[in-house]
N, C-alpha and C positions, 0 to 999 in steps of 0.2 A: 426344933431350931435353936444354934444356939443368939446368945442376945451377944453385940458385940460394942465397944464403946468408939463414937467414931473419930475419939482425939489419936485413938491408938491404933491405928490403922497404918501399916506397913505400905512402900511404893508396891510390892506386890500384890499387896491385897486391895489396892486402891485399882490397879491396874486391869484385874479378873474383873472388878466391879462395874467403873466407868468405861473399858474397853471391850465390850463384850461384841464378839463374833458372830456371823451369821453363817459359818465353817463353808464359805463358798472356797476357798483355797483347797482343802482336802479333797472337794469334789470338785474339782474343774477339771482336771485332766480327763475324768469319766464322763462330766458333761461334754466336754468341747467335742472326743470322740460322734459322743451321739449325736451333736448340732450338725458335724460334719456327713457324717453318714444320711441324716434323714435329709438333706440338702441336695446330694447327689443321688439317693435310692427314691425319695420319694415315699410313697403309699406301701411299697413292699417292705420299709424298714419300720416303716408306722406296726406292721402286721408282725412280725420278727419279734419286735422289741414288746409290742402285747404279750405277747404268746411268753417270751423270756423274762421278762418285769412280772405279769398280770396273771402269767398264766391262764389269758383268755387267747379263746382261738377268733376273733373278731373278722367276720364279715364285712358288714357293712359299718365302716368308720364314721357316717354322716349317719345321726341318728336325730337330725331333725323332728323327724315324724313320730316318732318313738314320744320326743320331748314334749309333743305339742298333745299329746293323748294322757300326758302321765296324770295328767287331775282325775282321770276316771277313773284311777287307782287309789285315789284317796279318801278318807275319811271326811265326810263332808265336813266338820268339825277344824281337822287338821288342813284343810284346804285354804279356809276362813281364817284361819292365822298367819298362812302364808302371805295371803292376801292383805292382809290388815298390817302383815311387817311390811310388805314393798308399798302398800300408801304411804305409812308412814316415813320409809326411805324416799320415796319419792316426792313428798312434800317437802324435805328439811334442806334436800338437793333441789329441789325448784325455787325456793327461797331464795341460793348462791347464783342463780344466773343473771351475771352484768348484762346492763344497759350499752347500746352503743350510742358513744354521745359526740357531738362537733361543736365548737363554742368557739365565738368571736373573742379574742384578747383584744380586743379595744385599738389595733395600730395595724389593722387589714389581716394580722396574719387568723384565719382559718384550721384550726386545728382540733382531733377530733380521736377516737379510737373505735375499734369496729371488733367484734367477738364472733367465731363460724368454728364450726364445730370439725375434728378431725373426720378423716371419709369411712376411716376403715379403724375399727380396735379390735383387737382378740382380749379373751379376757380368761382365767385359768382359775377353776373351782377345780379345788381339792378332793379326793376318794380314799380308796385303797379303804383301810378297816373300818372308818368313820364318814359320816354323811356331812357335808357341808353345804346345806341350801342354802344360808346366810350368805356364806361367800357368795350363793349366785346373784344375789341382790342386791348386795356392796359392791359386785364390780360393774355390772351391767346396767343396773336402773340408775346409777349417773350418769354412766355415756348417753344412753337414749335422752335422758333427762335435758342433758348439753343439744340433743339432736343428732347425735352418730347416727348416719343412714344405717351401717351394717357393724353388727356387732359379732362377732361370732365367740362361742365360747367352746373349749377342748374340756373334758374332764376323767379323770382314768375310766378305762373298759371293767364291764362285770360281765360275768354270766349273767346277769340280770341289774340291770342298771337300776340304782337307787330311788324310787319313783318322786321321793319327795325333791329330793336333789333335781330333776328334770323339771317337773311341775316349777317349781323355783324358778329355774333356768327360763321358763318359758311366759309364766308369770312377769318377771324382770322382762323384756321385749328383744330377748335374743334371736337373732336374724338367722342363724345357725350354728347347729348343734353337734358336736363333735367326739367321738368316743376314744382317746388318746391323750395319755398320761405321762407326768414327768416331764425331764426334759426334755423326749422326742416330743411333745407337745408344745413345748414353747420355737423349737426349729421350725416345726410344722407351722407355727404362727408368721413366725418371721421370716421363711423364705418360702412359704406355700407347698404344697402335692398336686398329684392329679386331683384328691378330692377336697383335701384344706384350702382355703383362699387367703392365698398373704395378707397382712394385717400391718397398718403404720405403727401400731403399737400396741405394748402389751400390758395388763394390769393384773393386779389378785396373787395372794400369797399359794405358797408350795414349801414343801422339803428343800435342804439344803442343794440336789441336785437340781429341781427347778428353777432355785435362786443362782445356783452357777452357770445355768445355761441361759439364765438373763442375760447375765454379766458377759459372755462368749456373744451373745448377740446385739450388743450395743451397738450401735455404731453401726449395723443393718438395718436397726429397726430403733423407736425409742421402747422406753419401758419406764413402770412406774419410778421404782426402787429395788432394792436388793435389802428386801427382810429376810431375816433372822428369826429363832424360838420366839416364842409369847412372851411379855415381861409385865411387871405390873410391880408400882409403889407404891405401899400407902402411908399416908404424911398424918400422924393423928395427933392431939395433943391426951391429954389426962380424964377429957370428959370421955374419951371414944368408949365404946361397947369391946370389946379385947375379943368375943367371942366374931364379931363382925369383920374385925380386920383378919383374925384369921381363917373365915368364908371369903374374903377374894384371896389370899394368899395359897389357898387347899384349890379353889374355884382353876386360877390360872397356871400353878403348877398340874394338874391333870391334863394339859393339852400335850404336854411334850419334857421328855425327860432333861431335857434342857433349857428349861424356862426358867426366866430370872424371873424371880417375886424376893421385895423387900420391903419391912416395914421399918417405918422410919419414928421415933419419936422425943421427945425429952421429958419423958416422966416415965421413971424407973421402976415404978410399980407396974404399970401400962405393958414396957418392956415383957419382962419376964410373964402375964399375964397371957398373952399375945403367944410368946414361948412355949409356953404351956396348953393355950388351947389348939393351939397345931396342931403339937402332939398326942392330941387328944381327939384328934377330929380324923388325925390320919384314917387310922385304922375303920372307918365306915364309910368312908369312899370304896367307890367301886373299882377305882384305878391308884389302886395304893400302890404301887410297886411305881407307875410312873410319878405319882406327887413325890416319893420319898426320894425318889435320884434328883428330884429337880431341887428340890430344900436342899438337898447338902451338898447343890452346887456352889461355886465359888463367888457366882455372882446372883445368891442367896444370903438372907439372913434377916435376922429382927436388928437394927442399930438404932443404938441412944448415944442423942446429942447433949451436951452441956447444957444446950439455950434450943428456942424454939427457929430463931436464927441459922442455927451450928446444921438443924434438922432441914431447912431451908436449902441450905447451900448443897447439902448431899444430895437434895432429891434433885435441885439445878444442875448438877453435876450428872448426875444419873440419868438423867432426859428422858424419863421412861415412855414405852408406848403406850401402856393405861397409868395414868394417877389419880389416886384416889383419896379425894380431903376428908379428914373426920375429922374435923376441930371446932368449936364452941362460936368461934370469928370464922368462917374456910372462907367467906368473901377478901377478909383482909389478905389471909396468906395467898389466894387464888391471884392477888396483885401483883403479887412478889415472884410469882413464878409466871417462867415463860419457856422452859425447855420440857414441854410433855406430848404427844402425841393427841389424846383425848383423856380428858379430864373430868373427875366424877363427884358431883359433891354434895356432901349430905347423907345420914344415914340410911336413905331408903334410893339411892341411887347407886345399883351392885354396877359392875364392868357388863357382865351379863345385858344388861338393859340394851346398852350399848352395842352388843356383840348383835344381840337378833331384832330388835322390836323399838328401842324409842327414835329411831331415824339418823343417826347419825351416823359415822362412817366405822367399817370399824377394821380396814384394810391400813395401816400406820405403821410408821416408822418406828425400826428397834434400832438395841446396839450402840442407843445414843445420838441415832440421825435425828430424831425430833429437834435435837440443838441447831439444822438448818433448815427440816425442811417438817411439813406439815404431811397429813395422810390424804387419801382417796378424794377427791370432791369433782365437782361439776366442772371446774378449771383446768383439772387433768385432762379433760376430754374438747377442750377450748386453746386456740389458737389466737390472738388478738393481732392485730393490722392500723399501725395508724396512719392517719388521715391528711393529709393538710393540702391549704387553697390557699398562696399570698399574694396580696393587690400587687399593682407595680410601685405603689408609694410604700406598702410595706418591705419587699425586696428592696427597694432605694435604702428605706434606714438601716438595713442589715447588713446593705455590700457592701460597706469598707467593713466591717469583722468580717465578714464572711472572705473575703479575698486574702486580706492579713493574717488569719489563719492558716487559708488555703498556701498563701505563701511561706507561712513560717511550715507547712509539714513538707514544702517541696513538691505540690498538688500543684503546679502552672493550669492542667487542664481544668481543673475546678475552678480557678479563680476564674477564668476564658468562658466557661459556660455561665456564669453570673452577667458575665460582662456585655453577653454576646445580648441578654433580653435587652440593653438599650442602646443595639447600635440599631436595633428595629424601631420605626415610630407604636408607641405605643394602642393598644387593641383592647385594654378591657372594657368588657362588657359587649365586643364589637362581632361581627361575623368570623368564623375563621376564614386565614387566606389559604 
């Protein structure tokens, strides 16, 4: 990798860094087609599009039952840790579920807010060359966690479906199980088949055309976000380990050829350090060929700042979806930042942790969305509703604002229905009439 100084940073080169893509424009014309089609064909485009994507000849697309037997394919051992990741998801996510609460403001008015869980999610684990049972636990054991009655989850078709990916799936409390990939799989979620069940909304990362066929079905259906490659900063200062920073930098370039990984620091020793053991570590990965496209991507590199400040503002600007602190103080710097997706700190805390086993989410925002929005949680799956109850002595002290308002937007019937509670004699607390 090379090291680059970030006083001297071109608008172009600022642009590839802080604007990075989730390439859903390239594939939308190829998603949209397939939302459309699996919309009007149904089950039969579900089978078409297997057979032409998966090159599986798929039967029975509800593999439920399939899911719910895949533990006694497993390694008692490896079951146990599936088990032991989804308590752990399951705990960090039962932690976030709000209270509904209603409190007296002191002057009658009653007011309150009420949290119930969406009816229906679909939720999309990842296949094709790679197992992703993690995804089944980061998208599913929140919703249930929230209380989503029905969960269903789609994940691409095999000749022989992934046993631990299923166990996962089944593990996590998915209500049904679905063998259908891509973006016929996010259609199937959002406008239903004969055998899929439409879904109010959709969560859990995919390829670029998964991510395009989100975006084609907005506004059908919700959905989480629209991620993009894997990315990952690390903010270190002069104490860090340089062989550390560059095990998450090797760790998160390996998911995908277009993964942004950046280390960030102001000590120039560190730099080039850092530089160097990349380069050194490439070559004994198993997936060298995708780490090395993804480093000499654009929005790749090792950059040294002036000050620990200068390193500050890039990673702020950067909004990465992992960041990762190696500094001597990381509580102080951990202050000063607020644009990251999930945040790692300390040297025996890898993205890894994070990705399968210490509970927390690890479905987040790229691309630089962490700069508005946050990742995956119990709130995703939550709808809130407020509440209120006002005496007549408290509607009394609000109706002249409330009418004076109503009047100044040109709302006569709004001010009318205020008005209307006291041409009646008053009834609280009284029978109704």
């Amino acid at each position: 990798m090379d090291v680059h100084d970030i006083g001297d940073l071109g608008p172009a080169e600022r642009r590839a860094l802080f604007e990075r893509s989730a390439g859903v424009e390239a594939a939308a014309d190829t998603a949209g087609g397939i939302v459309d089609r699996v919309r009007e064909e149904g089950d039969v485009a579900l089978r078409e599009y297997a057979d032409e994507f998966d090159d599986v000849e798929v039967g029975n697309l509800d593999v439920t039952d399939e899911a719910e037997r895949a533990a006694d394919a497993l390694d008692d051992d490896l079951l146990a840790h599936v088990r032991r990741a989804a308590d752990n998801v399951r705990a960090f996510h039962g932690a976030q579920l709000p209270e509904d609460w209603r409190r007296e403001f002191g002057d009658g008015r009653e007011l309150g807010r009420r949290f119930r869980p969406i009816e229906r999610v679909g939720a999309y684990v990842p296949g094709g060359v790679a197992a992703y049972p993690s995804s089944a636990l980061m998208t599913v054991v929140p919703a249930k966690v929230a209380g989503v009655p029905h969960v269903s989850v789609c994940t691409p078709p095999a000749e022989e479906l992934n046993p631990v990916t299923l166990a996962a799936i089944h593990e996590a409390g998915a209500d049904a199980v679905y063998q259908v990939g891509g973006a016929q799989a996010v259609a199937a979620l959002a406008h239903g088949t004969e055998t899929v069940t439409a879904v109010q909304k959709i969560v859990g990362p995919g390829n670029r055309f998964v991510t395009a066929a989100k975006a084609a079905v907005r506004g059908d259906v919700e959905i989480d976000f629209l991620a993009g490659p894997s990315e990952v900063a690390v903010l270190a200062d002069g104490s860090a380990d340089p062989d550390l920073v560059a095990a998450e930098l090797l760790a998160q370039a390996e998911h995908d050829p277009n993964a942004a990984v950046v280390a960030v620091t102001d000590d120039a020793d560190l730099a080039r350090e850092v530089a160097a053991a990349v380069e050194a570590g490439v070559a004994a990965r198993e997936r060298e060929e995708t780490i090395r496209e993804a480093l000499a991507g654009e929005a790749s590199g090792v950059f040294l700042g002036r000050s620990m400040p200068e390193a500050v503002l890039f990673v702020e600007e950067y909004a990465a979806e992992h960041l990762v602190v190696l500094a001597e103080d990381d509580e102080a710097l951990l202050d000063r930042i607020t644009n990251a997706g999930s945040v790692f700190l300390g040297p025996h805390t890898p993205v890894a942790a994070g990705d399968y086993a210490s509970g927390t989410n690890h479905v987040l925002p790229t691309g630089g969305a962490a700069r508005v929005a946050g990742g995956l949680s119990v709130e995703t799956f939550l709808r809130s509703t407020t509440v209120q109850r006002l005496s007549r002595d408290s509607l009394a002290d609000l109706r002249e604002t409330i009418t004076a308002l109503a009047d100044a937007e040109g709302l006569e019937a709004h001010a009318a229905s205020v008005e209307a509670r006291f041409d009646a004699p008053p009834n609280d607390g009284a029978e109704p009439r």
